[in-house]
C-alpha positions in Angstrom: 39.7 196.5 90.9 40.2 196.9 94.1 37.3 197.3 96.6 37.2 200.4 98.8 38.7 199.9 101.6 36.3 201.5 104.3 33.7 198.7 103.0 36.9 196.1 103.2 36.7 197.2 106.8 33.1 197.8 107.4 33.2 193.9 106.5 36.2 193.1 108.9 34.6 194.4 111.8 30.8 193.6 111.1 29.5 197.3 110.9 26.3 197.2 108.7 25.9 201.5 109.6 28.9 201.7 107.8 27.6 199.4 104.6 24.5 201.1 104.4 26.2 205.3 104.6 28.5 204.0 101.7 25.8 202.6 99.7 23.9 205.9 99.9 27.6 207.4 99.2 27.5 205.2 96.0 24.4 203.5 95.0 26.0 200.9 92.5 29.2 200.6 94.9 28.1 196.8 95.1 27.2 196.3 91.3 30.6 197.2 90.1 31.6 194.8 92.4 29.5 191.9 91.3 30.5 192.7 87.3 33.9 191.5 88.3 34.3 187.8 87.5 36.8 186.7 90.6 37.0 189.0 92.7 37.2 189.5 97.0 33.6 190.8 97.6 32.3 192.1 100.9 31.2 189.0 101.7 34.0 187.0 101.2 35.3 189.2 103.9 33.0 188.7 105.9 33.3 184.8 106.0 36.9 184.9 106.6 36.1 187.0 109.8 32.3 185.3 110.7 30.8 188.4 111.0 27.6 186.1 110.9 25.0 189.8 110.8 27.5 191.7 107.9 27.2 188.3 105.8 23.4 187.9 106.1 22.9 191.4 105.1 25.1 191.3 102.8 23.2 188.2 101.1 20.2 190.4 101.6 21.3 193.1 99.6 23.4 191.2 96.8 22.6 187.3 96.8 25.0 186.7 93.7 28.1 187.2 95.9 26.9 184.1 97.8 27.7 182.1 94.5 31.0 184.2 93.5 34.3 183.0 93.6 37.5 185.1 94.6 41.2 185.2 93.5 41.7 182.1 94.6 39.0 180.1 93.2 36.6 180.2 96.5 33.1 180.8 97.6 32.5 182.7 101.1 31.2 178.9 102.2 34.0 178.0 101.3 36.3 180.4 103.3 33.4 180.4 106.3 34.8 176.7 106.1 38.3 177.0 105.9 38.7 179.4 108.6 36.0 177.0 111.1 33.6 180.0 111.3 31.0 177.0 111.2 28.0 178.7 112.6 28.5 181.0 109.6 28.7 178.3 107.6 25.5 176.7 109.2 23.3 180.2 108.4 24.6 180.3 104.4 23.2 176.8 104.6 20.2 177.7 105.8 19.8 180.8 103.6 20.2 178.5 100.7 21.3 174.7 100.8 22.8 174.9 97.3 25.6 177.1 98.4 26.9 174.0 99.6 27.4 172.7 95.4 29.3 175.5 94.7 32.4 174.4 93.1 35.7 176.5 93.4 39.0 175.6 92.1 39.1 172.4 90.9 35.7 171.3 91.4 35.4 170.9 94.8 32.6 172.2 97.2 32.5 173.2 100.0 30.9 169.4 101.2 34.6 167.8 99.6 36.1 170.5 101.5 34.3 169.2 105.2 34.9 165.8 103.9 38.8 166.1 103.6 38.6 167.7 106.6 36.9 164.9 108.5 34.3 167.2 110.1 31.4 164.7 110.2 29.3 167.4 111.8 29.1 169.6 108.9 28.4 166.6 106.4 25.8 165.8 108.4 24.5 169.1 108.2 25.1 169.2 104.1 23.6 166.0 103.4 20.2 166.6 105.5 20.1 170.4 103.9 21.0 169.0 100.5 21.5 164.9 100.1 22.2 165.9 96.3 25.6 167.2 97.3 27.1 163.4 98.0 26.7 163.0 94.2 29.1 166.0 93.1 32.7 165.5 91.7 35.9 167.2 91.3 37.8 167.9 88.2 39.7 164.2 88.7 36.7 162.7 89.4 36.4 162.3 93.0 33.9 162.2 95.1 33.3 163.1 98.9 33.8 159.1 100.2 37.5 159.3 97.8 38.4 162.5 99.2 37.5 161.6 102.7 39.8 158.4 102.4 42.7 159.9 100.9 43.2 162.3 103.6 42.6 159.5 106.3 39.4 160.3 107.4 37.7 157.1 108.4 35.3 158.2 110.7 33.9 160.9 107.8 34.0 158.3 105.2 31.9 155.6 107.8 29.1 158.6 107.6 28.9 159.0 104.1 28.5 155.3 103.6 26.0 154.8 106.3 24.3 157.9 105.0 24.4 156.5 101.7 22.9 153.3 102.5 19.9 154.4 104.2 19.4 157.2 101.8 16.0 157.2 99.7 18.0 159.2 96.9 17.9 158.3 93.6 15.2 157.0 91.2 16.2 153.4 91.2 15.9 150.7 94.1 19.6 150.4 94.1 21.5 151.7 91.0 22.1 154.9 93.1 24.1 153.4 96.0 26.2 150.9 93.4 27.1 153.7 91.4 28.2 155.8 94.2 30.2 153.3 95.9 31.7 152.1 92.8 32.5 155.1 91.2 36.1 155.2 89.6 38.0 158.7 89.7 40.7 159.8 87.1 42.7 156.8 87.9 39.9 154.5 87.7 40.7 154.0 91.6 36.8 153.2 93.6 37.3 153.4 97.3 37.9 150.2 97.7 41.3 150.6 96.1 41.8 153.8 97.9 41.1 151.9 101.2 43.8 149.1 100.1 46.2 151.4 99.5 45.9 153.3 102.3 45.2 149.9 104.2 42.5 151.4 106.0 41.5 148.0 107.8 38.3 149.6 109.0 36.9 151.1 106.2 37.7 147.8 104.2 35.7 145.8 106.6 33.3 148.6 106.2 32.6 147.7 102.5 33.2 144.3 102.8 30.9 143.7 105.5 28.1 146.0 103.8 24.8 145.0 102.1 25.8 146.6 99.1 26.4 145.7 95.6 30.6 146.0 95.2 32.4 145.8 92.4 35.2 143.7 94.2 37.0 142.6 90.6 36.8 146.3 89.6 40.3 147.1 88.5 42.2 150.7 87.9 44.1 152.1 85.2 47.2 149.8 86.0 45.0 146.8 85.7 44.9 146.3 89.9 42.0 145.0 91.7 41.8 146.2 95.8 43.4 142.4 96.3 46.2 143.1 94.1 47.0 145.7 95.6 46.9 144.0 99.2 48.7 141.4 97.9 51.3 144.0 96.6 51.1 142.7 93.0 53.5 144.6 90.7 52.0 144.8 87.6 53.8 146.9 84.5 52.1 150.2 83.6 49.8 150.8 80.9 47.0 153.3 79.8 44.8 150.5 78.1 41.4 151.0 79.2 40.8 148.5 81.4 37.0 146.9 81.1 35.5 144.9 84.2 34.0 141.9 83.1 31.1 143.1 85.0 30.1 145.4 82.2 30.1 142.7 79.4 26.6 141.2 80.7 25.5 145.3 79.9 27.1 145.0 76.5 25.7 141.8 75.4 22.0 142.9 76.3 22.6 146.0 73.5 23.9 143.8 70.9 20.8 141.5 71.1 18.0 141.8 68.4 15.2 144.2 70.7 12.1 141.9 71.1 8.2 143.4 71.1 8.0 143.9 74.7 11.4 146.0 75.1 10.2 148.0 72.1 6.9 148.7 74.0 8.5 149.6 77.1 10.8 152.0 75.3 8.0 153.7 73.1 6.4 153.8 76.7 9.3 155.5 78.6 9.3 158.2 75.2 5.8 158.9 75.3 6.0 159.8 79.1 9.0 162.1 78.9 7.2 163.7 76.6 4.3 164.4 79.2 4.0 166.8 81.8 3.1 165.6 85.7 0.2 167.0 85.7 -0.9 165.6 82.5 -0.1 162.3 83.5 -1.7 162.4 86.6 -4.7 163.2 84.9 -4.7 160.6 82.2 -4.2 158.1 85.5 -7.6 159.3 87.0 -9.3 159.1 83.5 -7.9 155.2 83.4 -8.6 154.4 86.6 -12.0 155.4 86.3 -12.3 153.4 82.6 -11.4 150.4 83.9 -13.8 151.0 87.1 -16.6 151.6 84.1 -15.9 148.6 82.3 -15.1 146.1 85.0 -18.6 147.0 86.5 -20.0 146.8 82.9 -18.7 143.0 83.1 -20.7 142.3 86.5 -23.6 143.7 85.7 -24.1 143.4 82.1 -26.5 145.4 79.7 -29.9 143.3 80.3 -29.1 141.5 83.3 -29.0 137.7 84.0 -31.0 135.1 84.3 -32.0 134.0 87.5 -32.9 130.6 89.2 -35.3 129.8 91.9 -35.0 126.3 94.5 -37.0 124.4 92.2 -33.8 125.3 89.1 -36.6 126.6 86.9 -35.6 129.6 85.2 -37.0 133.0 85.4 -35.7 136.7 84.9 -35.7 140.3 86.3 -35.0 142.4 83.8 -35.8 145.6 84.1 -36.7 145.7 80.3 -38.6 142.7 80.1 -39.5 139.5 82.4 -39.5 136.6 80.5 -39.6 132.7 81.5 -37.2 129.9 80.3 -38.6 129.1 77.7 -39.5 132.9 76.2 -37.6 134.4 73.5 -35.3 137.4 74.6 -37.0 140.4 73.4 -35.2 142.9 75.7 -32.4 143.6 72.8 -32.4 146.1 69.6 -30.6 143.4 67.7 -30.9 140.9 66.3 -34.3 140.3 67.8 -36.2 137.0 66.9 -33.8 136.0 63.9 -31.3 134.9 66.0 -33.1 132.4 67.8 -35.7 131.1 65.1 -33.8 130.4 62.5 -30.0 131.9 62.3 -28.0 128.6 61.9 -24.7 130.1 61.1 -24.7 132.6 64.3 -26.2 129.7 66.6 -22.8 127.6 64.8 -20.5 130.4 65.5 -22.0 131.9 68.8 -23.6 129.0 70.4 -26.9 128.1 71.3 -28.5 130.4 74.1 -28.0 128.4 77.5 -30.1 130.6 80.0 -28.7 129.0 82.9 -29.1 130.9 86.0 -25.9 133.4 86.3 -25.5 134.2 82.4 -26.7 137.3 80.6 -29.8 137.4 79.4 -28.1 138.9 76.0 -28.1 136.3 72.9 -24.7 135.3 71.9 -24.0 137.4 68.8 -25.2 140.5 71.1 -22.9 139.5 73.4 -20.0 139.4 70.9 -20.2 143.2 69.7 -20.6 143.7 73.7 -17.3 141.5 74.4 -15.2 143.0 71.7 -16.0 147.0 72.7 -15.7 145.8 76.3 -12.3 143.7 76.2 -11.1 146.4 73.4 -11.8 149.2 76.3 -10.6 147.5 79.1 -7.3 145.9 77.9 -6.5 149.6 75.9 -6.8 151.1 80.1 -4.3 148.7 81.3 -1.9 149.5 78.6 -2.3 152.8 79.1 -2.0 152.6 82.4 1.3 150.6 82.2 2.7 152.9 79.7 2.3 155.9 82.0 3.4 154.4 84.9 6.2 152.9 82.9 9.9 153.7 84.9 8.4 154.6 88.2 9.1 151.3 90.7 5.2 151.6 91.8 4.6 150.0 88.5 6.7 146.9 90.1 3.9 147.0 92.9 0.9 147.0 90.5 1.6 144.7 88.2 0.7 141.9 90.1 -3.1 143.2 91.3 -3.4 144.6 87.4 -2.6 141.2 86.6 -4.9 139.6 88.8 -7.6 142.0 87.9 -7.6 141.0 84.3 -7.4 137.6 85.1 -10.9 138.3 87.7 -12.1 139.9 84.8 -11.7 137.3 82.3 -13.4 134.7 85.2 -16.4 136.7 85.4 -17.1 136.6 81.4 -16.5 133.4 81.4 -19.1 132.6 84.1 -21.4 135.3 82.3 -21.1 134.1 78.9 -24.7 133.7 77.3 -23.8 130.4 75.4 -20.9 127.3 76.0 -18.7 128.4 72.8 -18.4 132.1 74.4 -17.4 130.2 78.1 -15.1 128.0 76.9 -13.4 131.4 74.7 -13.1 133.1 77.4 -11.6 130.0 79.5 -9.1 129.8 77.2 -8.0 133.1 77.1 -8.2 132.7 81.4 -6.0 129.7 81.1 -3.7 131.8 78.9 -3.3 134.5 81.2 -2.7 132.3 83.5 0.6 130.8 81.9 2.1 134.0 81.7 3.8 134.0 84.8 5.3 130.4 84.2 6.8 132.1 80.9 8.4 135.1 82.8 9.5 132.6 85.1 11.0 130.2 82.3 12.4 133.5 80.5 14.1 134.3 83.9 15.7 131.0 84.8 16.7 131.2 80.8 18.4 134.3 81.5 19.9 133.5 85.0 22.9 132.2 84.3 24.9 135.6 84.0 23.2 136.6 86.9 24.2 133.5 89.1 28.1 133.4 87.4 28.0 137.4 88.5 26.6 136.4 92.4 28.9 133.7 92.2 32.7 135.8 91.4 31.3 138.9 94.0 30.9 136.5 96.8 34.0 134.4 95.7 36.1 137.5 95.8 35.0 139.1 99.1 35.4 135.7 100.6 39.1 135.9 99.1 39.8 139.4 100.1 38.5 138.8 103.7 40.8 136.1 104.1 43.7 138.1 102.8 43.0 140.7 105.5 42.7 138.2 107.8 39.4 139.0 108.9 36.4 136.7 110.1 34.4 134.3 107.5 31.3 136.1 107.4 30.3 136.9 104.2 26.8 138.8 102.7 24.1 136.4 102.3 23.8 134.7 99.2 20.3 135.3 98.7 19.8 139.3 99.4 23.6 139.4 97.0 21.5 137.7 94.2 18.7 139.9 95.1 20.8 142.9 94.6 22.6 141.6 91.6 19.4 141.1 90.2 18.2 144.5 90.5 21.3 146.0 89.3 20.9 144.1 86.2 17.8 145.2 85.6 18.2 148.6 86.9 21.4 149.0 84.3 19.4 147.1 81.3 
């Protein structure tokens, strides 16, 4: 189906009059246009000319053609682009910054088109409109930093990868960057391969030089690395799939037995998928406000303390009951006078009543139905709390005062205690806590040597390929690469 041809030139020549007399010719004169899978619309047309007013009424009236691909697999961005009608191009993006995904032929946008084109103006315009862009392919896997090395574009490609470093994208810390600069197209090629083949000096010391995570051993579908391929290594084809011995630390980690803490985390990460934002949000207030409640609870206990005067003689301020030192407390339900007359077997498993200045006026076996609901209450919060903040890095940044307020909590009972046996319980579980770092410290070191071979072979190999391209000896610093690798590890795990 053709279109008719005084809109074809209504289009050519930018005359909206003439668009809006034929639409009250024909009413649907633009719907059997859009029912057309590939076809040339109006504002196709229009883009190929940059009649910038045509086009945005035309968007106005049918938005769909915006997304609509003609005969030969192209969007009107797309020929806007092609044709350098670039402040066209610059209003579709500001009409609607997805325009800029939309894949023709072969899967590439109109951003792969700017980026084999070199025009670093217009990618800096896509990515600040739409950063999401940078992580679209083509139909042989390619994205924007491939295409804009293959077609010689170094200056384009330096954007991308400075854009790409300084970018907050992504939900990880640095999985997002590694994955985009090591990403492998159809012939398993990363553009550090690309960049050795083309023997783009520039853009090698580019990646070489960067504080990046590289997969510098990576190799392609004929088994090269980049320094293979520098070093003009022939090497007999084959379509084995060729696995970097990067990914066998990955591997290993699934074929191990999961342990109780791994199985928490991942019941964690299920539960709070399964959640909406809102409703986590407001189970975060709720906790926060729990462990508020019970921390308080902790400091100022149910009956008050006892206090001390200069001369160390005991007295109280209750506001139930004011007792001296040597009074019965009175000021509980339970178990009233038993416990102190003549329960042996609590005084054996509680502890005798201390009433030194500072502890809670409660008797011991009060104190352990108090102790149990509190701890129960508390330590339920903090799991809670962990579970729903659970794959968000701003769990990574309060862990440590969530730690440290359990462990404050812990101190406090432990000065509170009503008896020695309850101090010394609640010491120990202190002195516990405390050990837990040392363990994740031990279990780290345990599992560091993969981690330190891995730091050790990516700064072994950029040292090697440097020296190969005869460039200086500066090299990443060893302890923001193990930093990284790290991260990735646990990012990937």
């Amino acid at each position: 189906m053709e279109m008719d041809p005084r809109l074809k030139t209504a289009a050519e020549t930018g005359d909206i009059d003439v668009l809006h007399v034929l639409i009250r010719e024909n009413p649907h004169i633009l719907e059997h246009i859009d029912k057309i899978p590939f076809i040339q619309t109006p504002l196709h047309t229009a883009a190929h000319e940059g009649q910038i007013s045509f086009a945005m009424e035309m968007i106005n009236l049918k938005p769909s053609f915006a997304n609509k691909l003609n005969l030969d697999g192209l969007s009107p961005m797309h020929l806007a682009l092609i044709n350098g009608q670039t402040k066209l191009v610059l209003r579709l993006l500001k009409t609607d910054e997805d325009l800029v995904r939309v894949k023709g032929w072969q899967g590439k946008t109109p951003f792969h088109y700017a980026a084999t084109t070199g025009n670093s103006k217009l990618l800096f315009e896509f990515l600040e409109a739409c950063p999401e862009c940078i992580e679209d392919v083509t139909v042989r896997d390619e994205t924007a930093l491939h295409l804009a090395l293959k077609h010689d574009h170094v200056e384009a490609f330096k954007l991308l990868f400075g854009w790409l470093l300084r970018s907050p994208l992504g939900h990880k810390i640095i999985a997002f960057e590694t994955k985009m600069v090591n990403w492998k197209d159809n012939d398993d090629n990363t553009v550090l391969h690309i960049a050795a083949m083309k023997e783009q000096r520039e853009a090698l010391k580019l990646l070489l030089d960067s504080s990046i995570l590289l997969r510098v051993k990576a190799k392609n579908s004929e088994g090269l690395t980049a320094q293979d391929i520098i070093e003009k290594v022939e090497r007999p084809d084959t379509n084995i799939d060729v696995k970097d011995e990067e990914d066998y630390i990955e591997i290993d980690f699934l074929k191990e037995k999961i342990n109780c803490v791994e199985r928490y985390f991942v019941l964690g990460a299920r539960a709070r998928r399964c959640m909406s934002v809102d409703v986590i949000n407001t189970m975060l207030v709720v906790m926060a406000l729990i462990i508020t409640a019970v921390y308080q609870s902790s400091l100022s206990p149910p009956g008050g303390v006892w206090q001390g005067d200069n001369n160390d003689s005991i007295v109280t301020t209750s506001v139930l009951n004011v007792v001296t030192a040597d009074v019965v407390t009175k000021n509980h339900y339970f178990p009233g006078r038993g416990y102190n007359n003549n329960s042996t077997i609590s005084k054996y498993l509680f502890g005798k009543e201390s009433k030194q200045a500072g502890t809670m006026i409660m008797n011991p076996y009060s104190f352990g139905l108090f102790w149990t609901l509190n701890v129960f209450t508390f330590g339920l919060s903090i799991v809670i709390t962990g579970l729903l903040l659970f794959g968000l890095y701003i769990l990574m940044f309060l862990a440590v005062p969530l730690y440290l307020l359990v462990n404050c909590y812990f101190f406090s009972m432990t000065i509170l205690s009503p008896s020695l046996i309850w101090s010394y319980f609640n010491l120990c579980i202190l002195f516990i806590l405390l050990l837990v770092p040392v363990a994740l410290l031990l279990e780290l070191a345990f599992k560091s040597t993969p981690i330190m071979k891995k730091t050790t072979a990516e700064r072994k190999y950029r040292t090697e390929l440097r020296k190969d391209l005869c460039m200086d000896n500066w090299e990443i610093g060893s302890v923001l690469l193990t930093v990284m690798v790290i991260f990735d590890v646990l990012e990937s795990t």
